[in-house]
Biopython code that builds the backbone (N, CA, C, O; Angstrom):
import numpy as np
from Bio.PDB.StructureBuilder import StructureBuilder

atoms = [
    (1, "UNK", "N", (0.844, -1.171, 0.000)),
    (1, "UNK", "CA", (0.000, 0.000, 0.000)),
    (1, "UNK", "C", (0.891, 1.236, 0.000)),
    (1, "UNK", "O", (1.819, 1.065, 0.791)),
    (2, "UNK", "N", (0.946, 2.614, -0.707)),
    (2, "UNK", "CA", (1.193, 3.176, -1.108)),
    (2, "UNK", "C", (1.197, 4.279, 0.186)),
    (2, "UNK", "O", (0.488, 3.723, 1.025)),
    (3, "UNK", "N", (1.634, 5.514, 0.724)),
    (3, "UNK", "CA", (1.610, 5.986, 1.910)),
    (3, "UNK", "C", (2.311, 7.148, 1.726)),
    (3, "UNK", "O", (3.400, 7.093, 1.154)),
    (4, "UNK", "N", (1.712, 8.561, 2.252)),
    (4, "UNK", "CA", (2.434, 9.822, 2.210)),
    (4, "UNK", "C", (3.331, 9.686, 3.480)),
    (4, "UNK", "O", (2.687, 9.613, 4.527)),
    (5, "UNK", "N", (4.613, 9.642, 3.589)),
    (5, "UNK", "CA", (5.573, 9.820, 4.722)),
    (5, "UNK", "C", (6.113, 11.444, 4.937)),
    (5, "UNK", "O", (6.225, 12.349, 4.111)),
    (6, "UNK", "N", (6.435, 11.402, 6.607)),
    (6, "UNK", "CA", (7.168, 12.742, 6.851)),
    (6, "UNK", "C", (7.159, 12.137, 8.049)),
    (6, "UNK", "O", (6.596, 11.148, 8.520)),
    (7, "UNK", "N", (8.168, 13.234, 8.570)),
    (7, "UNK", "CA", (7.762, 13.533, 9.934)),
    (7, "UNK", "C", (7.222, 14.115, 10.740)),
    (7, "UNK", "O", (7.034, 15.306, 10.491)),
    (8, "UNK", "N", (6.689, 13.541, 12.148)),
    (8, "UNK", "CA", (5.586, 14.096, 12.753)),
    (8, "UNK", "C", (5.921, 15.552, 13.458)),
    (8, "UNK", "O", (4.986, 16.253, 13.842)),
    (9, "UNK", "N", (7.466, 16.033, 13.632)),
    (9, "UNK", "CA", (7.672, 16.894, 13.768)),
    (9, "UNK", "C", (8.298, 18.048, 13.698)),
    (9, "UNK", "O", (9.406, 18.029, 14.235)),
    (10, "UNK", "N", (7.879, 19.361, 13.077)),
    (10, "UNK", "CA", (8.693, 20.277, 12.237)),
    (10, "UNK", "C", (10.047, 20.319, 12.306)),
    (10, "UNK", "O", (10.747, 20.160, 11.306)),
    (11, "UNK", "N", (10.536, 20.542, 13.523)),
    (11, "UNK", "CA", (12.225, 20.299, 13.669)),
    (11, "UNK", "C", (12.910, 19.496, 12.721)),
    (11, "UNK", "O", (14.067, 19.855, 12.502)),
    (12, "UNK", "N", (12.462, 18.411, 12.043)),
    (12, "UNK", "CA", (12.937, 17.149, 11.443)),
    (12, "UNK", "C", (12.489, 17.044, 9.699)),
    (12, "UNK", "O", (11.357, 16.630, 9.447)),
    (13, "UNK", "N", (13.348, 17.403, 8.627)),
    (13, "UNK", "CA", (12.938, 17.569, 7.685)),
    (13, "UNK", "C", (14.433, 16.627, 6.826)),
    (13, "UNK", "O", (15.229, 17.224, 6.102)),
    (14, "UNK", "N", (14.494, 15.631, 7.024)),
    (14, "UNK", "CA", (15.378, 15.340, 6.661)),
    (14, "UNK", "C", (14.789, 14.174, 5.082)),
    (14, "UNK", "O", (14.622, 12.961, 4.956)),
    (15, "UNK", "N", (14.681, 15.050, 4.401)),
    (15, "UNK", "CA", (14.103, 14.411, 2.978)),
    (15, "UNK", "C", (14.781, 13.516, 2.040)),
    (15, "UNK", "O", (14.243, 12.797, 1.198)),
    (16, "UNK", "N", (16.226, 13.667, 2.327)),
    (16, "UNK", "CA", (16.964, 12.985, 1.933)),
    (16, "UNK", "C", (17.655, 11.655, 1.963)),
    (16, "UNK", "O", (18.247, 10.939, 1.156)),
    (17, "UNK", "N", (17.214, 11.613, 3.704)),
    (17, "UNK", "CA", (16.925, 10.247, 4.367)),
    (17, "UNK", "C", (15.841, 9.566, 3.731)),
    (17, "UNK", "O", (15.962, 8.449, 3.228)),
    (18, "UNK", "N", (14.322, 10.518, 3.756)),
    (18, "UNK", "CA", (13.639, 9.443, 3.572)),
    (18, "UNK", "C", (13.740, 8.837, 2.500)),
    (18, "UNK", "O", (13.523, 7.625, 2.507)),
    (19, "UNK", "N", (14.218, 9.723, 0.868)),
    (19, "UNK", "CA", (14.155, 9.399, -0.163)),
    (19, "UNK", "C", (15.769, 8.807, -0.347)),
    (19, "UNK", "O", (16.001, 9.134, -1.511)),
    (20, "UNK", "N", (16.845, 8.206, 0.097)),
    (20, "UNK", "CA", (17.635, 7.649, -0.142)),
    (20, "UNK", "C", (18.189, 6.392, 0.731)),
    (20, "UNK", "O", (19.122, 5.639, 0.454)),
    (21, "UNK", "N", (17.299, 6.393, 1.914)),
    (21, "UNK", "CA", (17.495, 5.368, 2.730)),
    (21, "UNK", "C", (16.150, 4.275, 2.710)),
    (21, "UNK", "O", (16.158, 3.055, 2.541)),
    (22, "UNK", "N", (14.963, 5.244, 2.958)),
    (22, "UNK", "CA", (13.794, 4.304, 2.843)),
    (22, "UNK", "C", (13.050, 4.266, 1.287)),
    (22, "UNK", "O", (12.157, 3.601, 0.763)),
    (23, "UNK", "N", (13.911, 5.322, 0.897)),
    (23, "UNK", "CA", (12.771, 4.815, -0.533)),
    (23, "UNK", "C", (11.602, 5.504, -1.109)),
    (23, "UNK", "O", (10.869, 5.066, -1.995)),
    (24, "UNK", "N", (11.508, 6.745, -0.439)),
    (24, "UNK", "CA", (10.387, 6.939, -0.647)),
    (24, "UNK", "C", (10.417, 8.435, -2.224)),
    (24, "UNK", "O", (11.236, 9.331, -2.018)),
    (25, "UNK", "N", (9.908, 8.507, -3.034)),
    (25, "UNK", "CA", (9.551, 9.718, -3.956)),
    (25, "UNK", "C", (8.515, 10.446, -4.016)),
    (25, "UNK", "O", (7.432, 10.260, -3.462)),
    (26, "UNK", "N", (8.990, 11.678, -5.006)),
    (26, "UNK", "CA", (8.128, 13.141, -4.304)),
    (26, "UNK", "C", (7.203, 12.516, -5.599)),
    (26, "UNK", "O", (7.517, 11.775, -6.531)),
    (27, "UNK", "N", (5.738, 13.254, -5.160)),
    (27, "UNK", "CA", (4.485, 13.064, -5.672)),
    (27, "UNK", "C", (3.827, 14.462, -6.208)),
    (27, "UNK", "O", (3.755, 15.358, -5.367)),
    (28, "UNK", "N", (3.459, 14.671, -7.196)),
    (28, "UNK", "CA", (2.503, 15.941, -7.187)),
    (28, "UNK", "C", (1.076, 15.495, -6.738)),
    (28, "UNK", "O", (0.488, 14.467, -7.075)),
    (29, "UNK", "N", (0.646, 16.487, -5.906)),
    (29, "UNK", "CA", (-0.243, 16.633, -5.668)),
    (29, "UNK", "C", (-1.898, 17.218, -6.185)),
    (29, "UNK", "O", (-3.017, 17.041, -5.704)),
    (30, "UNK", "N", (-1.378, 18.007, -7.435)),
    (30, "UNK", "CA", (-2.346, 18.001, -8.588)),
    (30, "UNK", "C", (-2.638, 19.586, -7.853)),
    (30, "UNK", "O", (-3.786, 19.375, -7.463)),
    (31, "UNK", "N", (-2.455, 20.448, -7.594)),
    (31, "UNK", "CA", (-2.498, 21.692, -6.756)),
    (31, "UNK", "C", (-1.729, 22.400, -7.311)),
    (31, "UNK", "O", (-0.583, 22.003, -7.524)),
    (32, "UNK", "N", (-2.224, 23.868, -7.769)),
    (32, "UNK", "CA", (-1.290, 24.669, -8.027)),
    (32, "UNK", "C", (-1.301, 26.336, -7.631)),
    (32, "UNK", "O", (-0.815, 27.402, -8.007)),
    (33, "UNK", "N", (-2.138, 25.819, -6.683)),
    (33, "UNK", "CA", (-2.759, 27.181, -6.207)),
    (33, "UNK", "C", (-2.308, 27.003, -4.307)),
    (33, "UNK", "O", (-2.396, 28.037, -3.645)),
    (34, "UNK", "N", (-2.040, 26.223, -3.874)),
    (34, "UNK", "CA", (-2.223, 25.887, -2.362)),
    (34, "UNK", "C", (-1.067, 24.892, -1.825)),
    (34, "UNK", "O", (-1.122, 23.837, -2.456)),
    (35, "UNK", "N", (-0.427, 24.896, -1.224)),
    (35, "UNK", "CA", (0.797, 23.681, -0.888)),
    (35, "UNK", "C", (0.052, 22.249, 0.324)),
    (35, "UNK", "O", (-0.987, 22.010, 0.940)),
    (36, "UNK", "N", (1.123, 21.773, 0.131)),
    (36, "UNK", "CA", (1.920, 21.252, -0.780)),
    (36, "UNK", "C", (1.696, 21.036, -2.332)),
    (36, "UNK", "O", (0.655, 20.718, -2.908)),
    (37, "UNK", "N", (2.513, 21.203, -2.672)),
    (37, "UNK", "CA", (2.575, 20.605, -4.005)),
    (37, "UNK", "C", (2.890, 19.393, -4.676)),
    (37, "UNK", "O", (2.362, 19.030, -5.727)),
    (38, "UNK", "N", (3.872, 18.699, -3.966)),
    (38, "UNK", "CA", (4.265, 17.514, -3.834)),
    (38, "UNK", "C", (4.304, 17.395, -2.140)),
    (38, "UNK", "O", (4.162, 18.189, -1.210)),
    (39, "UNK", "N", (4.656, 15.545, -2.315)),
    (39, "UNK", "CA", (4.017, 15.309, -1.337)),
    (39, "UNK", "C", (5.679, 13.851, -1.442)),
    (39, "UNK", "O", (6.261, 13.529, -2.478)),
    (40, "UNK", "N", (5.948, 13.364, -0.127)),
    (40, "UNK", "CA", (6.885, 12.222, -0.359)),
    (40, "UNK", "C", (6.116, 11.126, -0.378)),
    (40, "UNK", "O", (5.148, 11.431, 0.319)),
    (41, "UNK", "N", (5.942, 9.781, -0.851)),
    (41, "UNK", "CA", (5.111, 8.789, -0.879)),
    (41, "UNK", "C", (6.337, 7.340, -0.516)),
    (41, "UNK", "O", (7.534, 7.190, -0.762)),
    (42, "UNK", "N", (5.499, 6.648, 0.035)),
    (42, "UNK", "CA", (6.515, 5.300, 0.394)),
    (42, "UNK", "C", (5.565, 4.511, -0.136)),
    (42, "UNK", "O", (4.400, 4.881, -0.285)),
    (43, "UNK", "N", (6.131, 3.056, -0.540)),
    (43, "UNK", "CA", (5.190, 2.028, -0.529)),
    (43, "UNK", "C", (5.841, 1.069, 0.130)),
    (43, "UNK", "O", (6.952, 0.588, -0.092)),
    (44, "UNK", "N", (4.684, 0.716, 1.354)),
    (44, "UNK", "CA", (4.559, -0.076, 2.419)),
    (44, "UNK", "C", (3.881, -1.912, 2.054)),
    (44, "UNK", "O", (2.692, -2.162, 1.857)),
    (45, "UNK", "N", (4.774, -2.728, 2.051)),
    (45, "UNK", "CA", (4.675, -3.871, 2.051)),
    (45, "UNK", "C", (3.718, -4.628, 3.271)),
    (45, "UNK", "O", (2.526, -4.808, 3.021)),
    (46, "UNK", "N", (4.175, -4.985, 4.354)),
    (46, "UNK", "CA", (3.235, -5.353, 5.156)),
    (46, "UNK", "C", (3.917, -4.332, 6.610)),
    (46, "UNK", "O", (4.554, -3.278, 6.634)),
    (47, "UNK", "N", (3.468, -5.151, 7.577)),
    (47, "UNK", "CA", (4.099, -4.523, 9.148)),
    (47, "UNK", "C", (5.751, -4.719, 8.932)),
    (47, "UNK", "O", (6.628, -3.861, 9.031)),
    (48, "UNK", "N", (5.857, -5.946, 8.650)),
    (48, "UNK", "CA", (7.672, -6.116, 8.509)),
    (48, "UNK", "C", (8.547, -5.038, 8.101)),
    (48, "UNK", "O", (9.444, -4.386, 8.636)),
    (49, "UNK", "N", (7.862, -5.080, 6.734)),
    (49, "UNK", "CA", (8.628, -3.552, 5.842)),
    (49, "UNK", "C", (8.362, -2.713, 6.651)),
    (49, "UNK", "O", (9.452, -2.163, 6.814)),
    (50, "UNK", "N", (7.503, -2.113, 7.425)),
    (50, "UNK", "CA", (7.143, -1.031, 8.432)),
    (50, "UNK", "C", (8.152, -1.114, 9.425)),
    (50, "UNK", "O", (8.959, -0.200, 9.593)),
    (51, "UNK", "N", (8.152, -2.202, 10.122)),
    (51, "UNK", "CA", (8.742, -2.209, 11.050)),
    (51, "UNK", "C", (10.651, -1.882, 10.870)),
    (51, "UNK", "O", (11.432, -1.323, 11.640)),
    (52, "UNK", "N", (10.916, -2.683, 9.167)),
    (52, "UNK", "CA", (12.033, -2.466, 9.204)),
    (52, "UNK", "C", (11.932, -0.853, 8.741)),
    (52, "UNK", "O", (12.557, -0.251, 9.614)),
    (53, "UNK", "N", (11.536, -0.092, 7.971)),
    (53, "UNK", "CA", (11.653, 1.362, 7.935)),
    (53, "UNK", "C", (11.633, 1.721, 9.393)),
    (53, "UNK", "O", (12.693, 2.282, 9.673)),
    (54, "UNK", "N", (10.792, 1.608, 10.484)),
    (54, "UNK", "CA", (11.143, 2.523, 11.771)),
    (54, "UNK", "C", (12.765, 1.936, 12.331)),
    (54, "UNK", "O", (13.471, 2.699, 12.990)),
    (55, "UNK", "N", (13.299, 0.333, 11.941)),
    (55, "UNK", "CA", (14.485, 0.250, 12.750)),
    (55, "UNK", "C", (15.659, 1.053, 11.892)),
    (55, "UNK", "O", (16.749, 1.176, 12.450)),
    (56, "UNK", "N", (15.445, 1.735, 10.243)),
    (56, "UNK", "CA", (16.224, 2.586, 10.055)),
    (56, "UNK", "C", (16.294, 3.498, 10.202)),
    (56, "UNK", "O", (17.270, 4.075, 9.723)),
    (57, "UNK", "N", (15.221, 4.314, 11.029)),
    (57, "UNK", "CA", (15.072, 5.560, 11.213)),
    (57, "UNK", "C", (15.918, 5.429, 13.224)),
    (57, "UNK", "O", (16.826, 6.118, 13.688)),
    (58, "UNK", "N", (15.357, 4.625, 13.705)),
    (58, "UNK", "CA", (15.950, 4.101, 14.985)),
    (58, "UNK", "C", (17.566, 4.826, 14.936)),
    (58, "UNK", "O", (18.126, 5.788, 15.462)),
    (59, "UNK", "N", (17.964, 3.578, 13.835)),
    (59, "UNK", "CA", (19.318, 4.004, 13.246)),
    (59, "UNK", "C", (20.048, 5.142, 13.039)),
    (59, "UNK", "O", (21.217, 5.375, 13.346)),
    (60, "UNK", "N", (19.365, 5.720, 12.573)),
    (60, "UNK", "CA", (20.150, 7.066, 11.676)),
    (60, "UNK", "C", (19.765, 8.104, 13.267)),
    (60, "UNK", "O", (20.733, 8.791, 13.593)),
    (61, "UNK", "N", (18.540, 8.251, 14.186)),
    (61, "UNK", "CA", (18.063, 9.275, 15.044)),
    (61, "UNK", "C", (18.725, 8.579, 16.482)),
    (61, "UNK", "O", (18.751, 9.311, 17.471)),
    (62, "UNK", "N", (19.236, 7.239, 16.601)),
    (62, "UNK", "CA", (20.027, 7.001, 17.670)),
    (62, "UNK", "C", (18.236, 6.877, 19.007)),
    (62, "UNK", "O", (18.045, 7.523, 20.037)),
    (63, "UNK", "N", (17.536, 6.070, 18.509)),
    (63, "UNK", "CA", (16.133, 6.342, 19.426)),
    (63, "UNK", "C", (15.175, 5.596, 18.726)),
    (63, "UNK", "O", (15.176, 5.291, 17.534)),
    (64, "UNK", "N", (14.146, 5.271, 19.823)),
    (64, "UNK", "CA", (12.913, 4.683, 19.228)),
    (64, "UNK", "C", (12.060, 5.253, 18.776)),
    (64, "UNK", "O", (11.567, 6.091, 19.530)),
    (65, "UNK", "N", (11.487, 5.137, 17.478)),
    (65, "UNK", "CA", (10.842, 5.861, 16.715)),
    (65, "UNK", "C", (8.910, 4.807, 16.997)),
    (65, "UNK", "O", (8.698, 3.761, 17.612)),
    (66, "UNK", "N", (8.227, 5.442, 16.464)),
    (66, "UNK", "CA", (7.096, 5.015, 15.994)),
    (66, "UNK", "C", (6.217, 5.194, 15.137)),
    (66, "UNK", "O", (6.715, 6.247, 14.739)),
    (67, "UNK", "N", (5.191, 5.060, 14.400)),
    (67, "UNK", "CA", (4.710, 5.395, 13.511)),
    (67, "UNK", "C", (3.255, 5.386, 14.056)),
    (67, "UNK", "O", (2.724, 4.461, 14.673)),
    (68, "UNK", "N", (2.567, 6.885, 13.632)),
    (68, "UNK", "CA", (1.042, 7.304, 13.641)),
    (68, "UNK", "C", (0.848, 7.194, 12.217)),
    (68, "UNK", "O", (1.419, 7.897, 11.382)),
    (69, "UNK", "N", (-0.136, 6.112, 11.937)),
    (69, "UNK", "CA", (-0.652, 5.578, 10.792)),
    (69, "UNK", "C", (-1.972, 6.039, 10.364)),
    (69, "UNK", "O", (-2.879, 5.434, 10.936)),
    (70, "UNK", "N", (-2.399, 7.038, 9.426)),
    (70, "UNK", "CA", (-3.592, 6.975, 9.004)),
    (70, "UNK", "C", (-4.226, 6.553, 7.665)),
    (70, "UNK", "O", (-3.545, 6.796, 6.669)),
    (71, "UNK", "N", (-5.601, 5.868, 7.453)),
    (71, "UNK", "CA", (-5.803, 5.710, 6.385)),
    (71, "UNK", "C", (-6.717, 6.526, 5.552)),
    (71, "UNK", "O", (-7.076, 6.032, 4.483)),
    (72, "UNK", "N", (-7.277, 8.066, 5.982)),
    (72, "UNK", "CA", (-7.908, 8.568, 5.779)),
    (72, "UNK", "C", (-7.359, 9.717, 5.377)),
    (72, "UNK", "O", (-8.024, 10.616, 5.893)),
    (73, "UNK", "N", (-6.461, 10.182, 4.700)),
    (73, "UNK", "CA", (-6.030, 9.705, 3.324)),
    (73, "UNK", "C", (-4.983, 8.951, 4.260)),
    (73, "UNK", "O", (-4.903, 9.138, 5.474)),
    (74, "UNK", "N", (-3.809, 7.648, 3.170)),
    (74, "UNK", "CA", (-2.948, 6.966, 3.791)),
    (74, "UNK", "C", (-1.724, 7.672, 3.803)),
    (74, "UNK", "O", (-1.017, 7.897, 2.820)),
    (75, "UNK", "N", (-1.407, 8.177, 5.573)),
    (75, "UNK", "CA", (-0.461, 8.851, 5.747)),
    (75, "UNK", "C", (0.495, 8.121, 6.959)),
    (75, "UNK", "O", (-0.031, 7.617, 7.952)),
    (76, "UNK", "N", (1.683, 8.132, 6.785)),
    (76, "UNK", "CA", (2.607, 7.710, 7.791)),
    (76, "UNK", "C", (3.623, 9.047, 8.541)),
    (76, "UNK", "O", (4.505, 9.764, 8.067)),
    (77, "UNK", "N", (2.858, 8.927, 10.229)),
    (77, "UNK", "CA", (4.067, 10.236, 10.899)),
    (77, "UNK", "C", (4.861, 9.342, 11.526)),
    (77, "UNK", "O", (4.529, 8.334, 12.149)),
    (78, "UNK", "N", (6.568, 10.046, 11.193)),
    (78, "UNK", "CA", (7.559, 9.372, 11.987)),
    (78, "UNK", "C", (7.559, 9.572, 13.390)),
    (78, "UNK", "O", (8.322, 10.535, 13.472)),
    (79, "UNK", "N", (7.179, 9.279, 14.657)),
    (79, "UNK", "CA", (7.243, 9.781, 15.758)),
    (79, "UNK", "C", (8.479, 9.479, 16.316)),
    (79, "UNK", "O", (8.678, 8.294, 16.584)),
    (80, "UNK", "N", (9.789, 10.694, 16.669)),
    (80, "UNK", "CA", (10.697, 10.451, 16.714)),
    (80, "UNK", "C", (10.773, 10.825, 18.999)),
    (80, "UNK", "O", (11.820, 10.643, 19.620)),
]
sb = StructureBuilder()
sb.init_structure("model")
sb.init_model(0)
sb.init_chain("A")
sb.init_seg("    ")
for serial, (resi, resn, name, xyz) in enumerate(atoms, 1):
    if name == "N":
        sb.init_residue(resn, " ", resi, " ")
    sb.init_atom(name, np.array(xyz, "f"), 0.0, 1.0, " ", f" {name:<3s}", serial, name[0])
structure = sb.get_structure()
């Protein structure tokens, strides 16, 4: 399943992580009047793949991370 990623909190914008470690690419959002405009998207395999994306984020932030999952639209916050 397909999933908008970021993190859950402004301090933390590290885009380069997400898109060169976990994988994830920028999306347009079909908007050209209002932001975002793009958007980062991951695609999420099952809990495993989940789980292994939070133990690389673990990794790289030195801490336990978690993930606030929504499916309304499908969004993933890194909770660092």
């Amino acid at each position: 399943m397909y999933f908008q990623i970021d993190f859950n909190q402004s301090d933390f914008y590290d885009d380069n992580f997400l898109i060169d470690v976990l994988g994830a690419y920028w999306v347009e959002t079909g908007s050209d009047k209002y932001p975002p405009f793009e958007v980062l998207k991951i695609e999420v395999e099952d809990f495993k793949h989940l789980e292994d994306i939070l133990r690389e984020v673990d990794k790289k932030y030195q801490t336990i991370s978690s993930a606030i999952i929504s499916f309304d639209s499908p969004t993933i916050f890194i909770e660092l």
